[in-house]
N, C-alpha and C positions, 0 to 999 in steps of 0.2 A: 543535546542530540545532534547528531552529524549531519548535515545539509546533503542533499545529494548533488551529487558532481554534473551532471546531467538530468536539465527537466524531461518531462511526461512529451513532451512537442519534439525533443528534439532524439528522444531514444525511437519514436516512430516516424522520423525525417531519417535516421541511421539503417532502420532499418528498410527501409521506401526504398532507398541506396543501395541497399545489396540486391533488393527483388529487380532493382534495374540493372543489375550486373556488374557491380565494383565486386573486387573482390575482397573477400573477409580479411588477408594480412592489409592489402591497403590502405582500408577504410578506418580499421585498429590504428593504423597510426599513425595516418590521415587525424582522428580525434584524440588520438591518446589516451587509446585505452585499450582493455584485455581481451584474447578471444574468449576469454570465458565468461568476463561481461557479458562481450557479445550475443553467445551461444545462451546465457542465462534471458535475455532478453529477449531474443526470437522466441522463444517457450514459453517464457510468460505473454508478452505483447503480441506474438507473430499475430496479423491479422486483421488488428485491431485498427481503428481510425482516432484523432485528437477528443471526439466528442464520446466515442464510448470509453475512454480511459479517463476524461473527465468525470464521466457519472460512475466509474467506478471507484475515483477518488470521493466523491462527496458519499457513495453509498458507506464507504470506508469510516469518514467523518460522523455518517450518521451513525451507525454500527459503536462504537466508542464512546460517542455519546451518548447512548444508552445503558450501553454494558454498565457506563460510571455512574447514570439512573440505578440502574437494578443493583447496582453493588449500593449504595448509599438507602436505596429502598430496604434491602435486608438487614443492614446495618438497626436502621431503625427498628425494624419486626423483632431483630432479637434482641433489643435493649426493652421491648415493649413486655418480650415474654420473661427475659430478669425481674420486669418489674413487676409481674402479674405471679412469679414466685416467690419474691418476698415477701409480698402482702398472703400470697396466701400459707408461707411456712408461718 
């Protein structure tokens, strides 16, 4: 999986930057990057501060980590009901 090119700290240090009045080609390439990153970022992030993007990273982690619980749970239920078929065909 691809690493991202820019951490969580510093997409909200970019955009801190524009709300203080750099402007958008500048800043683009000032870090070397796209407006459309950019513009994709203000819409997701605009707003936000380092600690609620934090808990939205771990809610994330947690989310995934269950999904692969419930998937491996069902997993088991329907090898249980195969087995509760055979015995009773």
């Amino acid at each position: 999986m691809r690493s991202a090119k820019f951490s969580g700290n510093r997409i909200i240090a970019i955009l801190k930057q524009n709300e203080e009045g750099v402007s958008v080609p500048d800043m683009c390439r000032e870090h070397g990057m796209g407006h459309a990153a950019f513009y994709k970022w203000r819409a997701k992030f605009g707003g936000m501060d380092t600690s609620l993007m934090r808990k939205i990273k771990e809610l994330r982690a947690e989310n995934a980590r269950l999904k692969k619980m419930y998937a491996e749970e069902r997993v088991k239920a329907e090898i249980r009901q195969d087995g509760i078929k055979a015995i009773s065909a």
